[in-house]
C-alpha positions as a printed Julia matrix, in Angstrom:
395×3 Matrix{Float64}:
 13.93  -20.03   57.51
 15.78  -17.41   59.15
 17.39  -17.94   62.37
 18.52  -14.77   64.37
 20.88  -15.44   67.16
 21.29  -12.23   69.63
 23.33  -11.12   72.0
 21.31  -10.13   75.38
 22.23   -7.16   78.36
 24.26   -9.8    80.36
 27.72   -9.12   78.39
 29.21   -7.2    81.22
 29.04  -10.52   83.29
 30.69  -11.97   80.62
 33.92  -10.08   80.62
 36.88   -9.56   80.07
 35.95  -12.36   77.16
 32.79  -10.14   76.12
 35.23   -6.73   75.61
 35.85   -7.79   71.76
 33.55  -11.2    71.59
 29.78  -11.67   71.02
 28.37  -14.08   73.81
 27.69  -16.51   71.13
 31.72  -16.98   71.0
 31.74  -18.49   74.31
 33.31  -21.78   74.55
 32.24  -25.08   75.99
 32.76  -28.41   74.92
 33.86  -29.39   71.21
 32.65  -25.93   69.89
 31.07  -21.96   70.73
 27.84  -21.4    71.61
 27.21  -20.19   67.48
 28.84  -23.5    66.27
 26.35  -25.42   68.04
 23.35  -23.7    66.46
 24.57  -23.59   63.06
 25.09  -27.67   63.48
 21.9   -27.91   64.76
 20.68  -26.71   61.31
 23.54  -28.29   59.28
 21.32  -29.53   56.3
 18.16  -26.85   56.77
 17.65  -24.1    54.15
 18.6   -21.19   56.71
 20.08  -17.56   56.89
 21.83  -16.89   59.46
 21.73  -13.17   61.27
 23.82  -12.12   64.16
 22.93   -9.22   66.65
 25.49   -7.66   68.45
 26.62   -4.33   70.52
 27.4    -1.9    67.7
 30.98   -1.64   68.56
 31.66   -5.27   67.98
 29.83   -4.66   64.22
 32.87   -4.59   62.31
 34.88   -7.17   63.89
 32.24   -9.88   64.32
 31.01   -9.26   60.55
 35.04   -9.91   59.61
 35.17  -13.09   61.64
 31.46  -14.3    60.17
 31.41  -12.7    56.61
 29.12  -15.46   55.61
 26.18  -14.26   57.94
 24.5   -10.51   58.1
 25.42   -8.57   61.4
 23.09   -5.97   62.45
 21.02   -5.82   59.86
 18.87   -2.34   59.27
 15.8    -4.72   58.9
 15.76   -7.52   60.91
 13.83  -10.39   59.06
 11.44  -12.44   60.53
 12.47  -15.76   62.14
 13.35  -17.38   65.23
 15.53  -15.55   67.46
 18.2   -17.39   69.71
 20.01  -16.2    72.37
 23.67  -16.58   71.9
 24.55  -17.2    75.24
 22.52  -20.56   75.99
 24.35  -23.77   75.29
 22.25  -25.09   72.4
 21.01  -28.4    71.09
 18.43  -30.18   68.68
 16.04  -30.88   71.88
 16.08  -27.45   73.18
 15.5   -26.09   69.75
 12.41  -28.23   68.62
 10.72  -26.92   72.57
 10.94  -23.38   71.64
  9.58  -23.57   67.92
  5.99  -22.3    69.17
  5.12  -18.99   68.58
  5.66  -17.86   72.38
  8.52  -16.41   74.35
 10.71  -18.44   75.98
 12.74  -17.9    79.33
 15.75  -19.44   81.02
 16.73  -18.38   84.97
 14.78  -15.07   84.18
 16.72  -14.52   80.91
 14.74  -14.31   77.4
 16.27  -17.01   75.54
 14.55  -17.32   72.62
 11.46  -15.67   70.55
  9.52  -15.48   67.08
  8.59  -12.12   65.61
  7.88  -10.35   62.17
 10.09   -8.01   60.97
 11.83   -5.37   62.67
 14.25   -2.56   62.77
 17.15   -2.6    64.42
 16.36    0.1    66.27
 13.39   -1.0    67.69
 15.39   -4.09   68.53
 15.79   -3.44   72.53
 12.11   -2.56   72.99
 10.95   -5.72   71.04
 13.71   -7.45   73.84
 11.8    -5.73   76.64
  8.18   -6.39   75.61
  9.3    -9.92   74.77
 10.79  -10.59   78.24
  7.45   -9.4    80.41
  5.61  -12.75   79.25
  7.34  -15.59   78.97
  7.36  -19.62   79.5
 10.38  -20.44   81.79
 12.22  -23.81   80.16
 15.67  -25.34   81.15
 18.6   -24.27   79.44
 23.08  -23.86   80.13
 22.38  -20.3    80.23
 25.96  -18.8    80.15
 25.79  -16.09   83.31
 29.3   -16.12   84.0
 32.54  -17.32   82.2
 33.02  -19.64   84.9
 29.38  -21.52   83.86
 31.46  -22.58   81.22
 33.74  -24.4    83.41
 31.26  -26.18   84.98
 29.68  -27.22   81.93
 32.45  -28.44   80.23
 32.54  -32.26   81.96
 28.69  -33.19   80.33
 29.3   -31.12   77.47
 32.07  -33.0    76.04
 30.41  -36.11   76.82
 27.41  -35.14   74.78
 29.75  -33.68   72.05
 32.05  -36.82   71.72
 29.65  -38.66   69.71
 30.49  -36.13   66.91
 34.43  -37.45   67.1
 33.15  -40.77   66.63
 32.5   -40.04   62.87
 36.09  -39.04   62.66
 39.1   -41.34   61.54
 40.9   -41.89   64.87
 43.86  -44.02   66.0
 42.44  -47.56   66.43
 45.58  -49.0    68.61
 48.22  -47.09   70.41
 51.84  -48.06   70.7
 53.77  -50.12   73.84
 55.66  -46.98   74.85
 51.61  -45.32   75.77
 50.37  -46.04   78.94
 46.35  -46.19   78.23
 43.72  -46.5    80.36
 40.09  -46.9    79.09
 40.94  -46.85   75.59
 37.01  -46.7    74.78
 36.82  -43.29   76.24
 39.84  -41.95   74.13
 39.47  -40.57   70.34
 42.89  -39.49   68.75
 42.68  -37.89   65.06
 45.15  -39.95   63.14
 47.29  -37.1    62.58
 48.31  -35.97   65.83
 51.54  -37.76   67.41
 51.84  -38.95   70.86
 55.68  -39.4    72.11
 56.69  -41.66   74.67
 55.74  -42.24   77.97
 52.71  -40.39   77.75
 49.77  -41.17   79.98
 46.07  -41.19   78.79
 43.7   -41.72   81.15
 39.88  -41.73   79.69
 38.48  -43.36   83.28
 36.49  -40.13   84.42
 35.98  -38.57   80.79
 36.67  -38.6    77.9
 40.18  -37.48   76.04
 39.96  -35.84   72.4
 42.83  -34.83   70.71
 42.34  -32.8    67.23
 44.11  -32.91   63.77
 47.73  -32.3    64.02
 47.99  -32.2    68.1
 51.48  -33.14   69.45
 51.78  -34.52   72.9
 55.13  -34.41   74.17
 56.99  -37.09   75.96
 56.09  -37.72   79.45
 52.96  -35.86   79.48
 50.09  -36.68   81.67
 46.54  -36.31   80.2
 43.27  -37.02   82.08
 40.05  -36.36   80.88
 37.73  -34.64   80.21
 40.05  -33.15   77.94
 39.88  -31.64   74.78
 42.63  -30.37   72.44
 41.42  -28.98   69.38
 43.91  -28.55   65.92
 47.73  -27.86   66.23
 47.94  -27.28   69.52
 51.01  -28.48   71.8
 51.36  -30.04   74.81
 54.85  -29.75   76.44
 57.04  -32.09   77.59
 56.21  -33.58   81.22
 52.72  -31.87   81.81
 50.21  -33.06   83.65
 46.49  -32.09   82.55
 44.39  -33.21   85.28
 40.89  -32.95   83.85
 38.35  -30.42   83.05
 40.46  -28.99   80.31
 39.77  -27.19   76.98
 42.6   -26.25   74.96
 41.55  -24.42   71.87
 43.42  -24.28   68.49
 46.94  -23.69   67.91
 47.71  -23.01   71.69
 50.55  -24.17   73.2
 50.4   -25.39   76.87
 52.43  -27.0    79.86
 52.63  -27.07   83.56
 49.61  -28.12   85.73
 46.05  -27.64   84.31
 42.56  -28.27   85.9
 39.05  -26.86   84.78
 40.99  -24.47   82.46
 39.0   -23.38   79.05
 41.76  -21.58   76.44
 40.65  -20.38   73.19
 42.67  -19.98   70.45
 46.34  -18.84   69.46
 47.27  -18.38   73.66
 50.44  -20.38   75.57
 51.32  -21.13   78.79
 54.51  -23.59   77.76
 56.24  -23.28   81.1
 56.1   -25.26   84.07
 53.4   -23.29   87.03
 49.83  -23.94   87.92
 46.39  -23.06   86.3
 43.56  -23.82   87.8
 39.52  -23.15   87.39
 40.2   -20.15   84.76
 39.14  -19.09   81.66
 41.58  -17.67   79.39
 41.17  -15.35   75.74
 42.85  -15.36   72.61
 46.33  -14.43   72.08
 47.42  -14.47   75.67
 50.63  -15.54   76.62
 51.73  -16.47   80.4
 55.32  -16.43   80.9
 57.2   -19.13   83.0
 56.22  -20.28   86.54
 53.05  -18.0    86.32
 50.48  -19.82   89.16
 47.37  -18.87   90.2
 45.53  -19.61   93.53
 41.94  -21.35   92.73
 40.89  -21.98   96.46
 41.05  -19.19   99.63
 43.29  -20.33  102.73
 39.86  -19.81  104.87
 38.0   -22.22  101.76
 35.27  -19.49  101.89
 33.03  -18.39   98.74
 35.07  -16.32   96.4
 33.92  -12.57   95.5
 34.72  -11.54   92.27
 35.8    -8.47   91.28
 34.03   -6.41   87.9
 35.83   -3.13   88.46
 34.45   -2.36   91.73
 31.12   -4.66   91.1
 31.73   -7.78   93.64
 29.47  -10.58   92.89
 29.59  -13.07   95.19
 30.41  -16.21   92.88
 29.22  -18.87   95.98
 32.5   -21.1    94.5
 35.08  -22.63   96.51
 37.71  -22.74   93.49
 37.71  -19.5    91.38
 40.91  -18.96   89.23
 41.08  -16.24   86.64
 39.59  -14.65   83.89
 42.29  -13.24   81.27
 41.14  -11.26   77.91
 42.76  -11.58   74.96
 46.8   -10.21   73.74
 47.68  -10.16   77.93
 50.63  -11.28   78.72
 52.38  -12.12   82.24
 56.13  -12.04   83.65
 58.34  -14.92   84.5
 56.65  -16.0    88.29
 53.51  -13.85   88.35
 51.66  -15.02   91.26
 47.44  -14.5    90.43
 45.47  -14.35   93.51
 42.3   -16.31   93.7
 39.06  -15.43   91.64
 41.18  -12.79   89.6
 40.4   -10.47   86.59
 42.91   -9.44   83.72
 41.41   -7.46   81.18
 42.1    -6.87   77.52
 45.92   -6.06   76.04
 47.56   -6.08   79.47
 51.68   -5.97   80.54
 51.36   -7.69   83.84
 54.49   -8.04   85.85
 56.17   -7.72   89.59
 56.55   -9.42   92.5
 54.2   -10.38   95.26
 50.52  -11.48   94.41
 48.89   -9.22   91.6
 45.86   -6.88   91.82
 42.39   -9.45   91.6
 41.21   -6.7    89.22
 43.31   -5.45   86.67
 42.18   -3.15   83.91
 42.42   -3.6    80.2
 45.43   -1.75   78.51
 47.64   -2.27   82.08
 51.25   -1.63   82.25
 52.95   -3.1    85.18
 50.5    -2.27   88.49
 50.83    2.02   88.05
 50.69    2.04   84.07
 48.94    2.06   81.2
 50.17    0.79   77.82
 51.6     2.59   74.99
 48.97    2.02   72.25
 51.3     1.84   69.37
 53.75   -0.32   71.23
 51.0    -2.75   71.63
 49.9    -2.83   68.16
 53.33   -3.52   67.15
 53.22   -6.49   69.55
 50.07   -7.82   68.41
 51.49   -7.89   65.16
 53.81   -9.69   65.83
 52.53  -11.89   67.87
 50.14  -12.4    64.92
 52.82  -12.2    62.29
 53.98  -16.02   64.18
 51.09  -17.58   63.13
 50.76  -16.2    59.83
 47.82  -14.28   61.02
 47.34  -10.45   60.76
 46.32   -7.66   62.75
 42.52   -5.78   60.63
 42.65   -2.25   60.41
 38.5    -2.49   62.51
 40.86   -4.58   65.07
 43.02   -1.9    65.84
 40.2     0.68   65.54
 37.98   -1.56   67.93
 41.33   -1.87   70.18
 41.91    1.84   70.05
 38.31    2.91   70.73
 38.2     0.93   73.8
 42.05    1.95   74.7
 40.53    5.77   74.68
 37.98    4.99   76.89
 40.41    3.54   79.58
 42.71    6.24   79.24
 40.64    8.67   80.31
């Protein structure tokens, strides 16, 4: 069986995350959007083939070398859009041979094979007759926010199957132990605080929780991340892997390889890769007047009907010591943000300051080393991708 998982036209919504990721690399939960359907299928006979935008070819095909991206000829098979949350239920209802909707958006299809080219018109004729189901259909990075509370509750049973600390020690305040799941490796200091009562708590292989932390769930914290010493993580939190993070936190999703260490507030946001937010950096989440928050996509204002709004960072940006983020903000890609008073809501990728842009090579040499921390490196179709979309800015 081939299953095709797609990206749709709604990427621009999904920025600044969707500048250098496929929709399917949305997080929510234990795992992305693509980790969900290739568990679905765990012990099926299936190829797997990922449609993206043509400039994210080369990078998604280096993250996924095990699946085809973009192929010339698209088998046939069931298509799956990557930006739906899904699950074994979902996928056994749209197994007919129909087309399949979700709040207007074509979520999922079977066809005979096709060329990529003719992949968009196949999209369009597909979309004119379809059966409307329900389905999370990511619209907006903050859906995944929202989504993250039952998510994690559906996805805990998976953690279950893991070996997880049966009994904690005196010096661990716990409450609802039944609602907490700690991989044996991970070490919990003293006075620590785990409080499972309104969701659960997961902590991953090899997470460290420093002393006098504060945990509430829902809360996930995925492998080798760190928790610093006296945070409080007040629920509604999704720390990917290897991040390290401190302060406040509420309804905050991080992926991967990004810090906030420092004491300072973060609130309803949703934060990239490889970001790093210096030391009292806060961010507003609610309006003085607590009207509906507008949000900004470069001059496109959607009105988000949300009371709390923080903001949406893309990946390798980095804040000053005490940036102040105004409410329902937008950092794009690779940005230098620093000075005083409350920041721009939008900011454009490559951003130097509030007047600037950045130096292209200077931020390479950054990334790299950035990178070079983790024992990670910097592809040669990153920096093309990076440098491609850094030309488009600077004109």
């Amino acid at each position: 069986m081939n299953i095709i998982v797609f990206e749709d036209s709604n990427t621009n919504n999904l920025k600044p995350l969707s500048i250098n990721h496929a929709s399917f690399e949305l997080k929510c939960g234990l795992y992305s959007n693509l980790e969900r359907i290739i568990n679905v299928f765990n012990n099926d006979d299936i190829n797997f083939y990922l449609i993206v935008r043509n400039e994210l070819k080369e990078i998604i095909q280096e993250k996924f070398p095990s699946y085809t991206v973009n192929p010339i000829n698209i088998p046939e098979g069931l298509y799956l859009n990557g930006a739906v949350i899904w699950n074994n239920e979902l996928i056994n209802q749209v197994m007919k041979d129909i087309s399949f909707s979700s709040l207007g958006n074509l979520i999922s299809f079977k066809n005979n094979k096709i060329n990529f080219d003719d992949f968009e018109n196949i999209i369009e004729k597909k979309s004119k007759v379809t059966t409307e189901i329900d389905s999370s259909y990511i619209s907006y990075l903050w859906d995944c926010i929202d989504l993250f509370k039952s998510m994690i509750k559906f996805d805990k049973i998976d953690f279950l199957k893991l070996e997880c600390i049966s009994s904690f020690r005196n010096d661990i305040n716990i409450v609802n132990v039944d609602n907490i799941f700690v991989d044996k490796s991970a070490i919990i200091e003293a006075g620590c605080i785990l409080d499972g009562s309104k969701g659960p708590i997961i902590l991953g292989k090899n997470v460290i929780i420093e002393s006098g932390s504060i945990l509430k769930g829902p809360l996930f914290i995925d492998n080798n991340s760190i928790v610093s010493n006296g945070s409080k993580l007040k629920g509604n939190n999704l720390i990917g892997p290897h991040c390290k993070v401190g302060g406040e936190l509420t309804n905050t999703i991080f992926h991967g390889y990004s810090n906030k260490v420092h004491d300072g507030f973060l609130g309803d946001s949703y934060i990239g890769e490889w970001v790093n937010l210096g030391a009292n950096t806060n961010n507003s989440n609610l309006k003085n007047n607590y009207g509906h928050i507008k949000f900004n996509f470069s001059n496109r204002f959607i009105n988000t009907k949300r009371t709390f709004l923080g903001v949406m960072i893309g990946d390798f940006t980095r804040t000053g010591i005490s940036t102040m983020i105004n409410t329902g903000s937008y950092f794009g890609l690779g940005c230098n943000i620093f000075g005083g008073g409350f920041q721009e809501k939008y900011i454009k990728s490559f951003s130097w300051g509030r007047d600037s842009i950045v130096e292209f090579d200077k931020l390479i040499t950054t990334i790299k080393i950035m990178k070079d921390r983790r024992s990670k490196k910097l592809s040669d179709s990153e920096i093309n991708f990076l440098e491609k979309i850094y030309q488009k800015i600077k004109k």
